[in-house]
Structure formats: structure tokens, C-alpha cells
C-alpha positions as CSV (number, residue, x, y, z in Angstrom):
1,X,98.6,22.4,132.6
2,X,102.3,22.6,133.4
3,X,103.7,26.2,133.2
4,X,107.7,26.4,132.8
5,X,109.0,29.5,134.5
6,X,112.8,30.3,135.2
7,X,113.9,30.2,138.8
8,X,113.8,28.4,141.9
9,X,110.6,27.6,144.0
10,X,109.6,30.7,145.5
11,X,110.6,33.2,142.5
12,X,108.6,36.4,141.2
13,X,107.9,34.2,138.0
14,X,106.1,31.3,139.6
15,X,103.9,34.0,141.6
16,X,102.9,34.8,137.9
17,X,102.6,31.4,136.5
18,X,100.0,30.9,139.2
19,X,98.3,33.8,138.7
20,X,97.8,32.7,135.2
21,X,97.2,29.3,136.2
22,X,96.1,29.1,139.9
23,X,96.3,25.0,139.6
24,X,98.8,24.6,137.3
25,X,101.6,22.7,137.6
26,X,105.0,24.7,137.9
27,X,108.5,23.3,136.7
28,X,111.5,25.8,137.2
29,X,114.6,26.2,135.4
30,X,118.0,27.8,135.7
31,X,117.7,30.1,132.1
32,X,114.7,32.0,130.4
33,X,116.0,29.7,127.3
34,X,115.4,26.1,129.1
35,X,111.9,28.0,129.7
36,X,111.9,27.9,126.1
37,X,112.8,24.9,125.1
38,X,110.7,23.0,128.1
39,X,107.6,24.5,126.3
40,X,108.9,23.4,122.2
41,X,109.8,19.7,123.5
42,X,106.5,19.5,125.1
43,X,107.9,19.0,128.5
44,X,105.8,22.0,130.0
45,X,102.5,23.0,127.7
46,X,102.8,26.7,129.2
47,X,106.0,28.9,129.9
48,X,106.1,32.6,131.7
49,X,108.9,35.3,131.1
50,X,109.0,38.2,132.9
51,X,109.2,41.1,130.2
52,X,109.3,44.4,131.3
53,X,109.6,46.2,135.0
54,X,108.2,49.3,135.9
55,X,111.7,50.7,137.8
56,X,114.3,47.9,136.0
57,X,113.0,48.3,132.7
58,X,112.9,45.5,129.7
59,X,114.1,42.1,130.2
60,X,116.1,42.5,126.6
61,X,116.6,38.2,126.4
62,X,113.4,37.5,126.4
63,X,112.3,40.2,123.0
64,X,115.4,37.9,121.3
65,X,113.8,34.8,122.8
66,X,110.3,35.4,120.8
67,X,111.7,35.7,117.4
68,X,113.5,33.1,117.9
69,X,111.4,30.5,118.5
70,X,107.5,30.0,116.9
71,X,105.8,29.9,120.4
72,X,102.9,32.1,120.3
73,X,102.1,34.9,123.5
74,X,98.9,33.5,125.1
75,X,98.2,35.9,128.1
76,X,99.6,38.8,130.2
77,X,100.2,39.1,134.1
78,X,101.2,41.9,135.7
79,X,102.5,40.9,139.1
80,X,103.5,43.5,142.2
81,X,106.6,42.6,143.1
82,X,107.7,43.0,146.9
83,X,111.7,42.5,147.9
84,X,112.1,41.1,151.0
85,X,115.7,41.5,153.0
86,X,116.3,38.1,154.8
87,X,118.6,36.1,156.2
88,X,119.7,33.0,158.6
89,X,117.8,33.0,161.6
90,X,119.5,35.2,164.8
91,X,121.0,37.7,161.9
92,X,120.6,41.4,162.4
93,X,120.5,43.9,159.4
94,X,123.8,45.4,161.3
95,X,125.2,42.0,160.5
96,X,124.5,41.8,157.0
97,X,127.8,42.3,154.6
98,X,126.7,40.8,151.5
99,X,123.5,41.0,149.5
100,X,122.9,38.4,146.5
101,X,119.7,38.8,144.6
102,X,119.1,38.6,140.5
103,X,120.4,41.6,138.6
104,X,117.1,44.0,138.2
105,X,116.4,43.3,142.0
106,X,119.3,44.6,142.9
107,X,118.8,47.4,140.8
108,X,115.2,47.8,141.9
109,X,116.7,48.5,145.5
110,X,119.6,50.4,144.6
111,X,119.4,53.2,146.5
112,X,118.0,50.8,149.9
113,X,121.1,48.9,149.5
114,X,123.5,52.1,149.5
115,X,122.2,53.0,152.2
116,X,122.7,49.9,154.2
117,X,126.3,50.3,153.0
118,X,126.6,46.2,151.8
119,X,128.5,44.6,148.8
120,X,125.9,43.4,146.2
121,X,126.1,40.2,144.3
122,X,124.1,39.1,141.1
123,X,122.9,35.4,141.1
124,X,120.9,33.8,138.7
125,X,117.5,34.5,140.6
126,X,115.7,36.3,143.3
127,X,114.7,32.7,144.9
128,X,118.2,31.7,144.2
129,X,120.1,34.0,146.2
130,X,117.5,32.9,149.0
131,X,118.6,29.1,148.4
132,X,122.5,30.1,148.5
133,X,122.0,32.1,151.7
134,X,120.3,28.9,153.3
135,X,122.0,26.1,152.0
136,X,125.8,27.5,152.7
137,X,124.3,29.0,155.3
138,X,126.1,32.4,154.7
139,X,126.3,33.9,158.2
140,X,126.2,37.6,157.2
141,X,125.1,37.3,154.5
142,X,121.2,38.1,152.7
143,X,119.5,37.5,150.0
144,X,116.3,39.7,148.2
145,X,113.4,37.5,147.6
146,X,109.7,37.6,148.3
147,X,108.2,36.4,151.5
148,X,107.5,32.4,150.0
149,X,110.9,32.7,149.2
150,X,111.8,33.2,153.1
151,X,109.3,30.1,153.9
152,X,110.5,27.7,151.4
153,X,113.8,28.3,152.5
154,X,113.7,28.8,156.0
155,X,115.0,32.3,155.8
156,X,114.0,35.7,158.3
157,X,112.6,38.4,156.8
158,X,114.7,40.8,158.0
159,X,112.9,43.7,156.2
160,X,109.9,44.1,154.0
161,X,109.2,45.9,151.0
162,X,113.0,47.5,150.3
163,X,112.1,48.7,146.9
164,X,113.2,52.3,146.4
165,X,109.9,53.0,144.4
166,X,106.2,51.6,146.3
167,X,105.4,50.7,143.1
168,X,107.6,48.3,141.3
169,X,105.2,45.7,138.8
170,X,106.7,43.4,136.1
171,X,104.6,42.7,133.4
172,X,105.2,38.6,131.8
173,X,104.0,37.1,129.0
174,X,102.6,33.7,129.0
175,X,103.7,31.6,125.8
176,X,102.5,28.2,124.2
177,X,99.0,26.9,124.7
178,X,96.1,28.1,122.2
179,X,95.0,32.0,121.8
180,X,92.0,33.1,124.5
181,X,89.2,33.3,122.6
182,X,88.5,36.6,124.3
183,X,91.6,38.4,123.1
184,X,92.0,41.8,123.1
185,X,95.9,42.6,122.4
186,X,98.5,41.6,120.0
187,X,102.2,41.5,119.9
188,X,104.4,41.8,116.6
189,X,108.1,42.0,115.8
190,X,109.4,44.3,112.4
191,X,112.0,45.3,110.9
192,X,112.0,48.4,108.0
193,X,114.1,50.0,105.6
194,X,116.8,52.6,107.1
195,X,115.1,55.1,105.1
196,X,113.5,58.5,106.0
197,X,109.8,58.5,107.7
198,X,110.0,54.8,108.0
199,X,109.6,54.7,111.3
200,X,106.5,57.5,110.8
201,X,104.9,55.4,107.9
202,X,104.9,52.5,110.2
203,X,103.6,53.9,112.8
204,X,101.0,55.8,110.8
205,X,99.0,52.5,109.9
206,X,97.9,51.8,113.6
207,X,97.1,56.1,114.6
208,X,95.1,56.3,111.2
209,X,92.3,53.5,112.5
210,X,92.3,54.8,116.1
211,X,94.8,51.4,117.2
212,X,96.8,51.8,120.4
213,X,100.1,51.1,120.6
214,X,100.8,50.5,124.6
215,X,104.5,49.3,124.3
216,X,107.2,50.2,121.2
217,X,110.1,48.9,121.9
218,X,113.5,48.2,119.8
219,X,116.1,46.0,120.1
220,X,119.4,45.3,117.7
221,X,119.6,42.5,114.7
222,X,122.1,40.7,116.0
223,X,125.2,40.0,113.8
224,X,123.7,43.8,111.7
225,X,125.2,46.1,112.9
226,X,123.2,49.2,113.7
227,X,119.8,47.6,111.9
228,X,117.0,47.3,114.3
229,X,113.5,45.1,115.3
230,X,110.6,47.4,116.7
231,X,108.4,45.3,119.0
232,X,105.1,46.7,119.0
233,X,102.1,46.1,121.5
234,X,98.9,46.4,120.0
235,X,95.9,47.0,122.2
236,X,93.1,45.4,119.9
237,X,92.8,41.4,118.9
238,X,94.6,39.7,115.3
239,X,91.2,39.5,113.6
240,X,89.9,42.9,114.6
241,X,89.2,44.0,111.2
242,X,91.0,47.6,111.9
243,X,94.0,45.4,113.5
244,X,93.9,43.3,110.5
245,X,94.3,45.8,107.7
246,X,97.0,47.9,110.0
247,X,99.2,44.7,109.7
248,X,98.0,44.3,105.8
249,X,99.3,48.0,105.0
250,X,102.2,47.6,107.6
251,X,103.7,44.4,105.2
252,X,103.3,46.5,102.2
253,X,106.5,48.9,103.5
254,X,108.1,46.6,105.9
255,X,110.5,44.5,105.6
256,X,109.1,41.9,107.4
257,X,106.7,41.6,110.1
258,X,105.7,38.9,112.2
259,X,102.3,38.6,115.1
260,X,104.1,37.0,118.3
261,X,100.9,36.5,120.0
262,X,97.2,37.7,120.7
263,X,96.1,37.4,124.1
264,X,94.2,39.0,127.1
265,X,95.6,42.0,128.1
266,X,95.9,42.1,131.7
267,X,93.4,43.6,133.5
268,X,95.1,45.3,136.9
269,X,91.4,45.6,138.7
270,X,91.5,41.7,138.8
271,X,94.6,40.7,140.4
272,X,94.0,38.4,143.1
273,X,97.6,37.9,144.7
């Protein structure tokens, strides 16, 4: 197995491709799309995108990501994620001027960062700004990274766990690859008429046969304006008979709807990293 993540060695979403995959082999990339497109050209048989954090929020590129390609969701991690402040070697946190880190970690340590009165800047990665700290070696300068970050690029962790909230998760979805045959969650993408109780009547097919909805989410129709997709997390499996005649009803009223995926769920009790 070869599982596609985006980032450098050392990044939040290889800790989760492993966790899916403890022997896999990983290939990073610079963009969630060449993530993608590594899994459709068959150059990786598994990819991981980080989807949602609990302090950051949704990763919106990734919901667009989904409909736009037909790779199925396989499985779900949910990894704790644990900033690190490091540097060169010999720096001090009084030294430190500049912080580079991807966009949500910065946010993630927003009011840590404040407080230690630095400029921020966004790179592409968490593991990134580790590897443009070390390899221009930035005198002071840090990055925000994980510990393996530090190792693989010969950084000092100046400071552990600088999240402004203890707990701070992201949940991923692992795509390609066939469904689990012990699923127990689905994923689908829909889009209804701007019409009154649309919304409700949707809705309505999953709370009359007790179904679950652990994520709703919405995100624009790009190029319509003001029309919307709902992305909807089901906790039961695609041939659950009740899941199976929600969908049926939903398509009777929607204007489309499409299953990204059934999967494990992630169980949080069996985390082993």
C-alpha cells in the first residue's frame, strides 16, 4: 500500500496515513490536489486529507476536492495534533522574530503566538516551515511542527504543546482503495431546491429512521452564486437497509445526491499514536 498525503516528511498528515496504514508506504506532495491526482493515476493506491479541526475548523478544499473527483472515502483517523515551537540549534525563544507554520496551525496557536509578540508567516505546511527554518537556516526564526518534524530536520524543540486549546484533533479521510467490509458510516454530497422546508424535508428522511447525522456541512456551488452543497455524515453503513431507504426518499426531493464513501468510523478508544 502507498498512501499519498500532502506535506513534507514529518507533517500531521503522514502521522495519519500511518495510523491508517502503520506499513504503508507514504509519498508526500506540495497540494491536497496532487494528493488527488497521485491516487486517480495510480501512482499512490491510498491518499489522506485532513478534513476538519477541532479549534481551526473545515479544511473547505478538500469538501470541493471530493465531488470533484470519483474516489471513494475508505476510512477515518482522527489524529491529536501537538505544535511544537523549534528552531536552529543555540536559539532561545527570546530570539525568535518570525514564526512560519501552515495557515490553521498558526491559527490553532493564535493567542500563544501573540503572546510571544512574533510576526507569523503562512507556508504551504507544518513540516515545511520546519524544512525552510533548517535548510536557510533562518537564525531567528521558528517554525510549528510536530516533534518528527524537529528530528527529520534537525531542528530544537524550543517549546511543546503551544496550542491555545489541550485539545486540538483533526479528523482525515482516507480515499481510494475498496470499502471496509466492516463499515459503519457514510458520507454524501446534495444539493436541493431553494425552496421553503427543503432543508427540513431533507433532513427529516435520516431523524424519521433513528439515522445520525454527526457532521452537516455546506459549502458554495461554485460559478452559482448563492446555491449551495450540504455534505452530510451519516453514522450507519450504504446498505443498512434504514440508510438505504433515507438515501432512496432523499433522491425523490433532491436535486441530486451523491455517497462519497462508506467507511469505518473512527473509533477514539483505539488510537495507538
Amino acid at each position: 500500500m502507498r498512501i499519498a498525503y500532502q506535506g513534507e516528511p514529518g507533517a500531521y498528515s503522514e502521522a495519519a496515513a500511518l495510523v491508517f496504514a502503520p506499513h504503508a508506504e507514504t509519498l508526500p506532495g506540495t497540494t491536497f490536489d496532487e494528493v488527488f491526482d497521485a491516487v486517480l493515476h495510480k501512482r499512490a493506491t491510498h491518499g489522506i486529507v485532513p478534513m476538519e479541526n477541532s479549534i481551526g475548523g473545515t479544511i473547505h478544499r478538500n469538501y470541493d476536492l471530493l465531488v470533484d473527483h470519483e474516489i471513494p472515502i475508505t476510512g477515518e483517523v482522527e489524529l491529536d495534533v501537538i505544535h511544537c515551537l523549534q528552531a536552529l540549534p543555540g536559539t532561545t525563544i527570546g530570539d525568535i522574530r518570525i514564526v512560519y507554520s501552515h495557515p490553521q496551525a498558526l491559527a490553532q496557536c493564535e493567542r500563544y503566538l501573540k503572546d510571544l509578540g512574533v510576526t507569523v508567516e503562512a507556508v504551504y505546511d507544518t513540516a515545511g516551515g520546519a524544512k525552510i527554518v533548517a535548510e536557510q537556516r533562518l537564525a531567528n526564526a521558528a517554525a510549528l511542527a510536530s516533534r518528527r518534524a524537529a528530528d527529520v530536520f534537525g531542528l530544537e524543540v524550543l517549546q511543546d504543546a503551544v496550542q491555545d486549546f489541550e485539545f486540538n484533533i483533526t479528523r482525515f479521510f482516507a480515499i481510494g482503495g475498496a470499502p471496509p467490509t466492516d463499515a459503519n458510516k457514510t458520507t454524501l454530497v446534495f444539493a436541493l431546491p431553494s425552496t421553503p422546508g427543503s432543508l427540513w424535508k431533507a433532513l427529516s428522511v435520516f431523524a424519521l429512521r433513528d439515522l445520525n447525522l454527526s457532521t452537516l456541512e455546506s459549502r458554495p456551488i461554485r460559478g452559482r452564486p448563492w446555491e449551495y452543497l450540504f455534505y452530510a455524515d451519516i453514522e450507519a453503513p450504504r446498505d443498512d437497509l434504514a440508510c438505504a431507504r433515507a438515501l432512496t426518499q432523499l433522491g425523490e426531493f433532491a436535486k441530486w445526491s451523491r455517497v462519497l464513501g462508506t467507511y469505518k468510523g473512527w473509533e477514539r478508544a483505539k488510537q495507538h499514536v
